[in-house]
C-alpha positions as CSV (number, residue, x, y, z in Angstrom):
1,X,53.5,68.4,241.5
2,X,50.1,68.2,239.6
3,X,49.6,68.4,235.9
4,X,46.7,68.7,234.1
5,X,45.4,66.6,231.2
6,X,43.4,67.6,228.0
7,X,42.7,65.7,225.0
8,X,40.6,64.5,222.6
9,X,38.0,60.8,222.0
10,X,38.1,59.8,218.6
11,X,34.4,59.7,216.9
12,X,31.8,57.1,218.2
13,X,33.9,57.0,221.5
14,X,30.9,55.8,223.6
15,X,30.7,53.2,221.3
16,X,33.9,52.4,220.4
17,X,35.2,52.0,224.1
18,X,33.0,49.5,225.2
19,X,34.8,46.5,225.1
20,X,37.8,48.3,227.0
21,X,35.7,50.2,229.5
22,X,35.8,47.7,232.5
23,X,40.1,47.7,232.2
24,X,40.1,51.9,231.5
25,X,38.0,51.9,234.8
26,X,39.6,49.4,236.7
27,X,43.0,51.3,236.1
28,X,41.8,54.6,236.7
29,X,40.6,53.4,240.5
30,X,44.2,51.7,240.9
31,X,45.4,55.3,240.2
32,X,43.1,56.8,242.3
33,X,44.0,54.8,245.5
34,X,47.9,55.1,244.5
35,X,47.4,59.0,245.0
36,X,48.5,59.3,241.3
37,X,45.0,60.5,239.8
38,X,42.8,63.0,241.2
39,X,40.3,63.0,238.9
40,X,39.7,62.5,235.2
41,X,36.5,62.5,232.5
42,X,34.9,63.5,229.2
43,X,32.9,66.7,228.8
44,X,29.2,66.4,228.2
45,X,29.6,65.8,224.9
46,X,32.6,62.9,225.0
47,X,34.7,65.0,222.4
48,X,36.8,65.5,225.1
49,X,38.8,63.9,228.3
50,X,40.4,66.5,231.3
51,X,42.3,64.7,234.2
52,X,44.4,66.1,237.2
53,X,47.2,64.1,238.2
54,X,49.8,64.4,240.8
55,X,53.2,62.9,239.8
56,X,56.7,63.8,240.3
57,X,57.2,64.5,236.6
58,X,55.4,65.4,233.6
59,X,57.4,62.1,231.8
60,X,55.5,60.3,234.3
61,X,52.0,61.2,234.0
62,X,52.7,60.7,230.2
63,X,53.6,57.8,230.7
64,X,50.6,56.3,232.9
65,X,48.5,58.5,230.5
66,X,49.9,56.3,227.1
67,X,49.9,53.2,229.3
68,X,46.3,53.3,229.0
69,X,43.9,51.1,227.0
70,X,42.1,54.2,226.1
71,X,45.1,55.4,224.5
72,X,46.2,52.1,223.3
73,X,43.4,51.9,221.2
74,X,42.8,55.0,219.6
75,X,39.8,56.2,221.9
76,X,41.9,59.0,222.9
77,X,43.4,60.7,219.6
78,X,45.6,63.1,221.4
79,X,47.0,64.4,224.8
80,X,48.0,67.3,226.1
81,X,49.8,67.1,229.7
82,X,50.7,70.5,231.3
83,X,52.4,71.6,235.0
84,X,49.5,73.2,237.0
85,X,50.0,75.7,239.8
86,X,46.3,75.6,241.6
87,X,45.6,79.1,242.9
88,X,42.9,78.0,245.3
């Protein structure tokens, strides 16, 4: 199944993330080449973080999701993870 993610940096994210960049990164590649993430970012103006996953449950994804140092530290404030049927 996929699920989409949506959720919100706290203020001074780009600067506040820096010394946990390199391990978000590094994770997020892992993910990639485990088939778990298909893609994740921030909009334009890093207010905001949107991911695709694909996971056998939504518990899952939540779970990778709060596994995060991102999370762990408060650069994300909140997340929102959601089944997603894609129509094309």
């Amino acid at each position: 199944m996929r699920f989409v993610l949506w959720g919100t940096y706290c203020d001074n994210a780009l600067e506040l993330r820096t010394p946990y960049r390199e391990e978000h990164l590094s994770r997020l590649a892992e993910l990639q080449q485990a088939g778990s993430l298909i893609t994740l970012g921030p909009t334009e103006t890093s207010s905001h973080v949107f991911g695709i996953f694909e996971a056998e449950s939504q518990q899952q994804v939540e779970t990778l999701v709060k596994s995060d140092v991102y999370w762990r530290e408060g650069i994300w404030t909140a997340v929102e993870v959601h089944p997603w049927i894609q129509a094309f």
